[in-house]
Biopython code that builds the backbone (N, CA, C, O; Angstrom):
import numpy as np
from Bio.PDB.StructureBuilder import StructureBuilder

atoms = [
    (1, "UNK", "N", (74.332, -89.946, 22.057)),
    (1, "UNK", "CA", (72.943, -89.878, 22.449)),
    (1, "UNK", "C", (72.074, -89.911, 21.195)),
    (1, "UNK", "O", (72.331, -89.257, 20.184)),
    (2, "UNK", "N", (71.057, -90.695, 21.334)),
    (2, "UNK", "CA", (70.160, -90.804, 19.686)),
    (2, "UNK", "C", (69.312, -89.377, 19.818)),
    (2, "UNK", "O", (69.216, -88.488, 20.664)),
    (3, "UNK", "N", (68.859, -89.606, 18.756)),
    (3, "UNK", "CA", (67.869, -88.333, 18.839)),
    (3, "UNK", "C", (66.677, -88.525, 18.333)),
    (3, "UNK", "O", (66.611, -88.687, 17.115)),
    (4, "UNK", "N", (65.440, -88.555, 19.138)),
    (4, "UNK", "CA", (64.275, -89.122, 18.961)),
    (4, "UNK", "C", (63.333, -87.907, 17.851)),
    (4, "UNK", "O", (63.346, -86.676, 17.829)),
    (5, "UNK", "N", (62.749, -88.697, 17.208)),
    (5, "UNK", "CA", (61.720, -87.891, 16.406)),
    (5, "UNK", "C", (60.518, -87.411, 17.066)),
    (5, "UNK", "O", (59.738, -88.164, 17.650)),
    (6, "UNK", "N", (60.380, -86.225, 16.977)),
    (6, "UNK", "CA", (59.103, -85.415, 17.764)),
    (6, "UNK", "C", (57.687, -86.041, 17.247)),
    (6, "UNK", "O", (57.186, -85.971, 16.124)),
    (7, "UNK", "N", (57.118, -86.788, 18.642)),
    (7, "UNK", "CA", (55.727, -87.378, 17.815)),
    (7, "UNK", "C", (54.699, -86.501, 18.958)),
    (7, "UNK", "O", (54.890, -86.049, 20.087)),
    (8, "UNK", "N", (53.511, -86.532, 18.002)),
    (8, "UNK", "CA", (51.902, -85.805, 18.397)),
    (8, "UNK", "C", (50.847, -87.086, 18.285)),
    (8, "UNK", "O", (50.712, -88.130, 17.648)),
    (9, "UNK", "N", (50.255, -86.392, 19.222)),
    (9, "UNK", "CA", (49.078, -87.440, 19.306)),
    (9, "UNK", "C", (48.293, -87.682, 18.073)),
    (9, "UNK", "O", (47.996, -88.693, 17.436)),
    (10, "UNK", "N", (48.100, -86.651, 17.973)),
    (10, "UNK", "CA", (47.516, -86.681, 16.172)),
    (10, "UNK", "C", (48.246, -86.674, 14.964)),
    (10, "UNK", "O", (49.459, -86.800, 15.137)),
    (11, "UNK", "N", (47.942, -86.585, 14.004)),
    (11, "UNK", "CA", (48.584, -86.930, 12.769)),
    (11, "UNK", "C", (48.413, -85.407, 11.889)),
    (11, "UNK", "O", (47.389, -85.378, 11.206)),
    (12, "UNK", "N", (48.861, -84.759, 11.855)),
    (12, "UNK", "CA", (48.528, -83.416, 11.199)),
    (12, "UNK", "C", (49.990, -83.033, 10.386)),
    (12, "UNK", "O", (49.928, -82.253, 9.436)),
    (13, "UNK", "N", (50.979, -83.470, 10.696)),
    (13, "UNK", "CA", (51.863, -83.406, 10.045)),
    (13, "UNK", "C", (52.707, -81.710, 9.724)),
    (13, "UNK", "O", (53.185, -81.350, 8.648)),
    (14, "UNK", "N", (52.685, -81.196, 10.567)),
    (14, "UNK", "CA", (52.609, -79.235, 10.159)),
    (14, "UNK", "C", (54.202, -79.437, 10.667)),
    (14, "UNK", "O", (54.807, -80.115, 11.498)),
    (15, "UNK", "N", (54.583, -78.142, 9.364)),
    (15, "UNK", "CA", (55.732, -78.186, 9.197)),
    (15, "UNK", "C", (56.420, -77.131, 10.605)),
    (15, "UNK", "O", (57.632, -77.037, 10.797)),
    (16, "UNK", "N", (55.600, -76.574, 11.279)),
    (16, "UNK", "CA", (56.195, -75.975, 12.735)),
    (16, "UNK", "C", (55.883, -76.508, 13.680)),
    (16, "UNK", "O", (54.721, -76.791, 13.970)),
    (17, "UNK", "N", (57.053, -76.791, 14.462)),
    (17, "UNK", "CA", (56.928, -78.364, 15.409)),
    (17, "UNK", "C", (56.509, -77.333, 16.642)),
    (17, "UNK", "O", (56.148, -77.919, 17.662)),
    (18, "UNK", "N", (56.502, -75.786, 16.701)),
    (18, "UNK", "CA", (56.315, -75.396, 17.977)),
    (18, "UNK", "C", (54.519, -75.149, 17.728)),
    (18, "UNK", "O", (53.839, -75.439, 18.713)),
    (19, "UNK", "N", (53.850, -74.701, 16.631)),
    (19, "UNK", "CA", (52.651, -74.604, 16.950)),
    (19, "UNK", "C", (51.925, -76.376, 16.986)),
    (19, "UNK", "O", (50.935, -76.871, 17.526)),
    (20, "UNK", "N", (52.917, -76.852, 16.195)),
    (20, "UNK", "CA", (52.125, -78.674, 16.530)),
    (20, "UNK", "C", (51.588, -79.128, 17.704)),
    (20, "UNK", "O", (50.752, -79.979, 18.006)),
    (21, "UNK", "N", (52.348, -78.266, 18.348)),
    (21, "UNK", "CA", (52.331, -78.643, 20.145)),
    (21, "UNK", "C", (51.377, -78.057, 20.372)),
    (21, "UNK", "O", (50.355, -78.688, 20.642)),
    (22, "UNK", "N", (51.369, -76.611, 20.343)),
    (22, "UNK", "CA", (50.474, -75.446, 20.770)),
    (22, "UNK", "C", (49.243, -76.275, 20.273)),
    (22, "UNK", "O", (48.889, -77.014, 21.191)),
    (23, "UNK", "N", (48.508, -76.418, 19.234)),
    (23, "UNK", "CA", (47.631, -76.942, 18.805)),
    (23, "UNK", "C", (47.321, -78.234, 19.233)),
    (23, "UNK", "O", (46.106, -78.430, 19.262)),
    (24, "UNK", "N", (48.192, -79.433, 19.666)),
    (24, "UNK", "CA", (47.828, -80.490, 20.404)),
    (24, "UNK", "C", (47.316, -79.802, 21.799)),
    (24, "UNK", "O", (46.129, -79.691, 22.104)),
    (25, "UNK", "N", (48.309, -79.406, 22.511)),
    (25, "UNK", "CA", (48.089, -78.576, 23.941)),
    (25, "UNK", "C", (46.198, -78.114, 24.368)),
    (25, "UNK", "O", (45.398, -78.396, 25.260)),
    (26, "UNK", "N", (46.215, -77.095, 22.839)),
    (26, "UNK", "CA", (44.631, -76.807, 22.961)),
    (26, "UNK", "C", (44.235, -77.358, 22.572)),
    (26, "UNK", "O", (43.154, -76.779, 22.671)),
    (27, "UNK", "N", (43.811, -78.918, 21.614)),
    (27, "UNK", "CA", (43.036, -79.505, 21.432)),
    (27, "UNK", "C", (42.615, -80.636, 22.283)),
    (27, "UNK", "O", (41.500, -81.157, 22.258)),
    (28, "UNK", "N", (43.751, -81.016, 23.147)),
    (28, "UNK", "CA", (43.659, -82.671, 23.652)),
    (28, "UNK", "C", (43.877, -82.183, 24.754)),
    (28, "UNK", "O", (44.101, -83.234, 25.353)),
    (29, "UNK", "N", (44.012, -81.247, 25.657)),
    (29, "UNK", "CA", (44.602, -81.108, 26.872)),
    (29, "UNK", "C", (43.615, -80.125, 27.611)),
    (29, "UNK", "O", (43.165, -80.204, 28.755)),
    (30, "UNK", "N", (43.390, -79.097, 26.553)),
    (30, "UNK", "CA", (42.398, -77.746, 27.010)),
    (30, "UNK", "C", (43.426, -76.725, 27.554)),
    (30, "UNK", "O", (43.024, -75.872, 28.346)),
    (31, "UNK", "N", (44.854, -76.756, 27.146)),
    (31, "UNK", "CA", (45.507, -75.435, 27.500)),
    (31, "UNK", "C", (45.614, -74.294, 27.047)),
    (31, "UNK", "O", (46.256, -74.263, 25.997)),
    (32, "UNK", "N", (45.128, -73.021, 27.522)),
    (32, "UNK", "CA", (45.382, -72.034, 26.732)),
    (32, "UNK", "C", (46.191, -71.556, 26.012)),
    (32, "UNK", "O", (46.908, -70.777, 26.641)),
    (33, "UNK", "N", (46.422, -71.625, 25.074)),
    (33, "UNK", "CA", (47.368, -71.061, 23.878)),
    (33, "UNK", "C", (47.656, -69.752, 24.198)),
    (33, "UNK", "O", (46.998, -69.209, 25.086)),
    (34, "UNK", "N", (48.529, -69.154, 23.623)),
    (34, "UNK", "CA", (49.343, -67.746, 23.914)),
    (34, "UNK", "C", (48.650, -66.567, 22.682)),
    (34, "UNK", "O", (48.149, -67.001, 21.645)),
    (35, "UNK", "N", (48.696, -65.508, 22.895)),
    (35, "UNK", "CA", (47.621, -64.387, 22.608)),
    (35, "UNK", "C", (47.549, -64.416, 21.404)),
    (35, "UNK", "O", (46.470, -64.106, 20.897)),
    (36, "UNK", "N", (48.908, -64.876, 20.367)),
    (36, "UNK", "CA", (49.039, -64.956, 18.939)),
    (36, "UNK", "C", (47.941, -66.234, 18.558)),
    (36, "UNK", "O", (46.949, -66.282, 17.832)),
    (37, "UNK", "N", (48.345, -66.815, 19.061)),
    (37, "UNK", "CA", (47.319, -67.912, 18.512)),
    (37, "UNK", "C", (46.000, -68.141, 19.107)),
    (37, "UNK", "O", (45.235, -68.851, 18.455)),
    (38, "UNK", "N", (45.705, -67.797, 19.923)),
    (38, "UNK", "CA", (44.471, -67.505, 20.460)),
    (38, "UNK", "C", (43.619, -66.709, 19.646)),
    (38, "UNK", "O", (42.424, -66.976, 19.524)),
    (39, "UNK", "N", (44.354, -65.421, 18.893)),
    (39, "UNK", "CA", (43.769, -64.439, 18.027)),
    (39, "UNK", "C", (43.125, -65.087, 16.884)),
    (39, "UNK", "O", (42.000, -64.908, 16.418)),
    (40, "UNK", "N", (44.118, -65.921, 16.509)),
    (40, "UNK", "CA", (44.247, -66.453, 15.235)),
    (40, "UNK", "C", (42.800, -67.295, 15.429)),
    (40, "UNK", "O", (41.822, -66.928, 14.777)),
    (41, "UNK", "N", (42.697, -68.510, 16.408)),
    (41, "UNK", "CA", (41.626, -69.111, 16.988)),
    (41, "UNK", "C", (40.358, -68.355, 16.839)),
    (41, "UNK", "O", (39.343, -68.685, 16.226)),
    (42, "UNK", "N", (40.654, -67.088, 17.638)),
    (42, "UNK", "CA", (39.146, -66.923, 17.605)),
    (42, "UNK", "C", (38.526, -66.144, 16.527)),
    (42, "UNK", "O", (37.379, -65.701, 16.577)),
    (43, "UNK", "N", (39.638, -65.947, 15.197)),
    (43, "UNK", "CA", (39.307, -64.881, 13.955)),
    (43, "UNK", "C", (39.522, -63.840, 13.940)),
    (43, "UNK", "O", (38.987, -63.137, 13.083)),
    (44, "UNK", "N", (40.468, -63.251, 14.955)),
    (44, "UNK", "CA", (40.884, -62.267, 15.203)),
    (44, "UNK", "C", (42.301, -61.624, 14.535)),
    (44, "UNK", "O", (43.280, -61.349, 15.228)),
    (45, "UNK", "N", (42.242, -61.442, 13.139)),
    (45, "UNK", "CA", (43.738, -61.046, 12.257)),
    (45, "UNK", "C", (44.506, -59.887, 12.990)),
    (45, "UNK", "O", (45.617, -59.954, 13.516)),
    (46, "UNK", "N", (43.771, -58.951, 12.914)),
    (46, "UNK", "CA", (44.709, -57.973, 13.252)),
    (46, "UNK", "C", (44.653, -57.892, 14.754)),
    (46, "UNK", "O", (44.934, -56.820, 15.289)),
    (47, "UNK", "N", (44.355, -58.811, 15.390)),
    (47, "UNK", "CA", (44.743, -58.659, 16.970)),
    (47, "UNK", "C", (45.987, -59.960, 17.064)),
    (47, "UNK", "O", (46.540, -60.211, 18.135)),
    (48, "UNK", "N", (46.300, -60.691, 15.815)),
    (48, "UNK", "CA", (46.983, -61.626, 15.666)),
    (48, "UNK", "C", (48.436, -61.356, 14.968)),
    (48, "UNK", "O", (49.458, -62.039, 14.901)),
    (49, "UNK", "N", (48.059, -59.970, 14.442)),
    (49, "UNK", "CA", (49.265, -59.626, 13.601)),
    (49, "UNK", "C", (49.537, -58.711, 14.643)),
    (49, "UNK", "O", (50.717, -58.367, 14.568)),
    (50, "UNK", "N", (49.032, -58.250, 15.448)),
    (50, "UNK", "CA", (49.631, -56.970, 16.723)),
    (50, "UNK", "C", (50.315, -57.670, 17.564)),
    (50, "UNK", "O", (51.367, -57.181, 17.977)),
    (51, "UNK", "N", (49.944, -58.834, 17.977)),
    (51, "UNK", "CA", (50.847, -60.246, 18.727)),
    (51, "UNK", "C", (51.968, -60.843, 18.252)),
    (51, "UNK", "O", (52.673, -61.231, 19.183)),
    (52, "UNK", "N", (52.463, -61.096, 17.077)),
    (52, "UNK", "CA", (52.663, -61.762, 16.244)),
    (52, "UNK", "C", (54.234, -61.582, 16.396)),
    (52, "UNK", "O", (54.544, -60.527, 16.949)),
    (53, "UNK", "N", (55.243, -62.369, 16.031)),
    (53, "UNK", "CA", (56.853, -62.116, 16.918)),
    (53, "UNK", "C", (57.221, -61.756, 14.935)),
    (53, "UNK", "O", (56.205, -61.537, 14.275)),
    (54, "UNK", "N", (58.327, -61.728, 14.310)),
    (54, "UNK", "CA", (58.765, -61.531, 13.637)),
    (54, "UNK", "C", (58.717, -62.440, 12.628)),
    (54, "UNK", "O", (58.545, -62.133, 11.448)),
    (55, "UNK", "N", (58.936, -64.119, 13.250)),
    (55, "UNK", "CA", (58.892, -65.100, 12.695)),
    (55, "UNK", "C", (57.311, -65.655, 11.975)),
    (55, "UNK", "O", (56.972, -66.027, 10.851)),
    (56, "UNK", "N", (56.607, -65.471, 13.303)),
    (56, "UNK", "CA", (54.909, -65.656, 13.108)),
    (56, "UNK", "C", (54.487, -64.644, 11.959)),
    (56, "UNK", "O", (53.976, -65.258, 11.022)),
    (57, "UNK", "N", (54.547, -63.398, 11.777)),
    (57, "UNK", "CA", (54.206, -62.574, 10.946)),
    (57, "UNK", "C", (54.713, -62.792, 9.439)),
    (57, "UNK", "O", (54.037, -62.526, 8.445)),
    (58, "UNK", "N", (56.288, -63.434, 9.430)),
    (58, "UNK", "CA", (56.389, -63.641, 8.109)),
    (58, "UNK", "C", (55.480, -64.848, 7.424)),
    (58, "UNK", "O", (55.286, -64.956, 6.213)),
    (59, "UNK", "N", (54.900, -65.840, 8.574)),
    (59, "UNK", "CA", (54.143, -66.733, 8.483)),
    (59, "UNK", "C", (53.089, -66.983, 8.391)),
    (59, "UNK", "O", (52.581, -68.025, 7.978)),
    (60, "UNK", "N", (52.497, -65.819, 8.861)),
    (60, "UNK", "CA", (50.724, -65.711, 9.594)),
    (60, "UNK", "C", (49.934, -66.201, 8.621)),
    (60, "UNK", "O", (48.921, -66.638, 9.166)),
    (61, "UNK", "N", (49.876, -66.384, 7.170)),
    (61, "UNK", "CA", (49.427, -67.145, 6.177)),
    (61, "UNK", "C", (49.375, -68.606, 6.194)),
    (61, "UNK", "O", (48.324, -69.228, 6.352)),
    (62, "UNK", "N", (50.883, -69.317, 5.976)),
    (62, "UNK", "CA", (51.246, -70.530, 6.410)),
    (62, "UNK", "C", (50.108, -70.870, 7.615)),
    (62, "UNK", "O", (49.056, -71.480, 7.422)),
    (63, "UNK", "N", (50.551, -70.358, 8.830)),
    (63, "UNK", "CA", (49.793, -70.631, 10.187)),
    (63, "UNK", "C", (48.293, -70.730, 10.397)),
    (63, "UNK", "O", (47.743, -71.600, 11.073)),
    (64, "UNK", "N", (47.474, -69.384, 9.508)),
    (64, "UNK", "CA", (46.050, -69.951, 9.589)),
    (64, "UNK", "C", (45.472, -70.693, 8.836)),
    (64, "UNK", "O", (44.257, -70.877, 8.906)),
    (65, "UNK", "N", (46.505, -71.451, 7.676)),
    (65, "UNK", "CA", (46.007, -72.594, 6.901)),
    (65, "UNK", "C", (45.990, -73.757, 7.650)),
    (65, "UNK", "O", (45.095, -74.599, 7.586)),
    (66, "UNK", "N", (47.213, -73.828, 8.537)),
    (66, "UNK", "CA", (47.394, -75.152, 9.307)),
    (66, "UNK", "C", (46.513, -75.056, 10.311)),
    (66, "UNK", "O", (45.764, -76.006, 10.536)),
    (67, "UNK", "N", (46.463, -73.966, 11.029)),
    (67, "UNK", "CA", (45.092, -74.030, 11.461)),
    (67, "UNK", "C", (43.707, -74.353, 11.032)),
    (67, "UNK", "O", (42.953, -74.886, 11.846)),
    (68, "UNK", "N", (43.208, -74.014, 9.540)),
    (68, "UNK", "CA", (41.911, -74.359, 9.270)),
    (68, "UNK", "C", (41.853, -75.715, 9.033)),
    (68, "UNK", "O", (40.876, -76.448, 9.186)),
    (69, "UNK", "N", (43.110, -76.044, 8.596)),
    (69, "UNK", "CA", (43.214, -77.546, 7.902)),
    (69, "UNK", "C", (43.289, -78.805, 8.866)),
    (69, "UNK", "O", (43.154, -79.970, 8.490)),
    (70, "UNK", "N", (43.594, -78.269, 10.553)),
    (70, "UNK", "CA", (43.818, -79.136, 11.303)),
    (70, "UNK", "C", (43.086, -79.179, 12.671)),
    (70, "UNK", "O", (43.311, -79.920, 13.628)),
    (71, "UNK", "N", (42.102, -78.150, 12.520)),
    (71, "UNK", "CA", (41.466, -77.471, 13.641)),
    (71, "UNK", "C", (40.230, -78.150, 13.525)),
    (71, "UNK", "O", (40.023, -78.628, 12.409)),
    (72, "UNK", "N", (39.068, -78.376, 14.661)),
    (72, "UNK", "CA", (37.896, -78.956, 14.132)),
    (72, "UNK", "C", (37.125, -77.538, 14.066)),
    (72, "UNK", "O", (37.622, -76.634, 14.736)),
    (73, "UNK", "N", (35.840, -77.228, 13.248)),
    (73, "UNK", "CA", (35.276, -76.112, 13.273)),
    (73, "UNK", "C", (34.651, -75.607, 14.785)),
    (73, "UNK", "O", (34.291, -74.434, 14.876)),
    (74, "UNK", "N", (34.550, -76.348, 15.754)),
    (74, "UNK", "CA", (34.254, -75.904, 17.055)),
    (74, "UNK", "C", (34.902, -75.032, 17.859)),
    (74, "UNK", "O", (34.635, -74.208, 18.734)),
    (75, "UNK", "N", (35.904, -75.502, 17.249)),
    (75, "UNK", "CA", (37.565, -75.009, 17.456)),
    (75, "UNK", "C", (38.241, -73.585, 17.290)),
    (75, "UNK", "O", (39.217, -73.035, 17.801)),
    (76, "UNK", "N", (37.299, -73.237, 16.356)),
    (76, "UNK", "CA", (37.979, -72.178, 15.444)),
    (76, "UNK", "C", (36.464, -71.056, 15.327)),
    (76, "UNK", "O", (35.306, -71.382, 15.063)),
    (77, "UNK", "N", (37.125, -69.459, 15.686)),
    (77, "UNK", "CA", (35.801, -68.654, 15.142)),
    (77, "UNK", "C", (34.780, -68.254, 16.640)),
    (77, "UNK", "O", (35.215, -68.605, 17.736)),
    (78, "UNK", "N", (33.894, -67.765, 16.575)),
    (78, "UNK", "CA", (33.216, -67.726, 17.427)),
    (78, "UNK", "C", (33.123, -68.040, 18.752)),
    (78, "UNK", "O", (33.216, -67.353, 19.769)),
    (79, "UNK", "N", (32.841, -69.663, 18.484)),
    (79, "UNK", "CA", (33.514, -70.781, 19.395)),
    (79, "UNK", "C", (34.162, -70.716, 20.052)),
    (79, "UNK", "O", (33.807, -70.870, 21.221)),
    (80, "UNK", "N", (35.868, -70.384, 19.672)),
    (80, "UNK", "CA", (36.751, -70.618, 20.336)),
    (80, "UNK", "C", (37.097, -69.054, 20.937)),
    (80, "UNK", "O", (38.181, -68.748, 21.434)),
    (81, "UNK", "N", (35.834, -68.060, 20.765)),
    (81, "UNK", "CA", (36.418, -66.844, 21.319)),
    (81, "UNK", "C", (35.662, -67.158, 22.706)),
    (81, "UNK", "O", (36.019, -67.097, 23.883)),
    (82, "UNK", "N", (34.877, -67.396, 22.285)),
    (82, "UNK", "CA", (33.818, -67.805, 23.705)),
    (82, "UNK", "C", (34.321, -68.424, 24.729)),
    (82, "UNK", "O", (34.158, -68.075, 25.898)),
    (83, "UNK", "N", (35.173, -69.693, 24.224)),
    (83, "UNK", "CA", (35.686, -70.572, 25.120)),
    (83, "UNK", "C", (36.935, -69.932, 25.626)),
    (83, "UNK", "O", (37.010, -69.603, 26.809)),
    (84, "UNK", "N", (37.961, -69.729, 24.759)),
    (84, "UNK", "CA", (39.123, -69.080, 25.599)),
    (84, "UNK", "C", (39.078, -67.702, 25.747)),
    (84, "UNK", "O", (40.069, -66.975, 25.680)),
    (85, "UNK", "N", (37.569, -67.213, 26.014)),
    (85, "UNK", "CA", (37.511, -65.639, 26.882)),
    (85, "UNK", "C", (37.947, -64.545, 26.207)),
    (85, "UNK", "O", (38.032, -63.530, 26.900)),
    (86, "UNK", "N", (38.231, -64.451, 25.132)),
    (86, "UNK", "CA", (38.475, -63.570, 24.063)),
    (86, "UNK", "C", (37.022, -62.504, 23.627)),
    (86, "UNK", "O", (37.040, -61.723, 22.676)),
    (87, "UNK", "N", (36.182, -62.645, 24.284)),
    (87, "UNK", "CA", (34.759, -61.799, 24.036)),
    (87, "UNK", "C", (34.678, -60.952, 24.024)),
    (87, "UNK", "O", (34.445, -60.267, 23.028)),
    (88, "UNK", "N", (34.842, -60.558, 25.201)),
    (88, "UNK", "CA", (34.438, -59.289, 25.830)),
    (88, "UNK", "C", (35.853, -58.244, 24.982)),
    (88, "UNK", "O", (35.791, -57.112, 24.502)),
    (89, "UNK", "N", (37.125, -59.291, 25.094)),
    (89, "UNK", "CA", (38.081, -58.232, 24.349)),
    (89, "UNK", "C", (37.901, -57.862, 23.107)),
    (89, "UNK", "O", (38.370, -56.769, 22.790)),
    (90, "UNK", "N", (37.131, -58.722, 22.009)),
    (90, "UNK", "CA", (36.819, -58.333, 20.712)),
    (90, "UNK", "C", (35.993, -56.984, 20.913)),
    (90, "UNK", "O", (36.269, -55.868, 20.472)),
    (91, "UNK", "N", (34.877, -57.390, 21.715)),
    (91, "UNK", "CA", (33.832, -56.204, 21.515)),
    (91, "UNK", "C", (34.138, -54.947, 22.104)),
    (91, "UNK", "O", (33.361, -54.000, 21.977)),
]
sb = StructureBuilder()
sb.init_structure("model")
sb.init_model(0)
sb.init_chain("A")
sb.init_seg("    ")
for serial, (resi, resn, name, xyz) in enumerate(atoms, 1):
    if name == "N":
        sb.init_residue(resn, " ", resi, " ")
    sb.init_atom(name, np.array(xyz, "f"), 0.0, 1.0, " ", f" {name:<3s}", serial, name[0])
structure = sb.get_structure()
């Protein structure tokens, strides 16, 4: 059986093929992302590091670079607390 190379709609190139998705998912699709990255989305660190699995945490650096670097600013911050309902839980 061959084994096909994992392609994204976009070109972002990030070296974790599971948030590549996550991040296509919420950008091109409008699916809600899962609480770790949602946190991360809406600027939320330490509600991101309280989420965060073992793997994500040794990463959480790595992860919100690929996030700033691949995210549009609408996307990210404020914005995106508003949009994926994260509001009312910040405040």
């Amino acid at each position: 059986m061959e084994k096909t190379k994992f392609k994204y709609y976009h070109n972002s190139n990030l070296r974790n093929r599971d948030l590549a998705q996550t991040l296509e998912d919420y950008l091109m699709r409008g699916y809600q992302p899962g609480g770790f990255t949602t946190a991360l989305l809406a600027g939320d660190l330490f509600g991101a590091v309280s989420r965060a699995d073992y793997w994500n945490k040794a990463a959480i650096a790595d992860i919100a670079t690929a996030i700033i670097k691949n995210c549009p600013s609408a996307a990210m911050g404020s914005c995106a607390a508003e949009v994926l309902g994260v509001v009312e839980e910040l405040a």
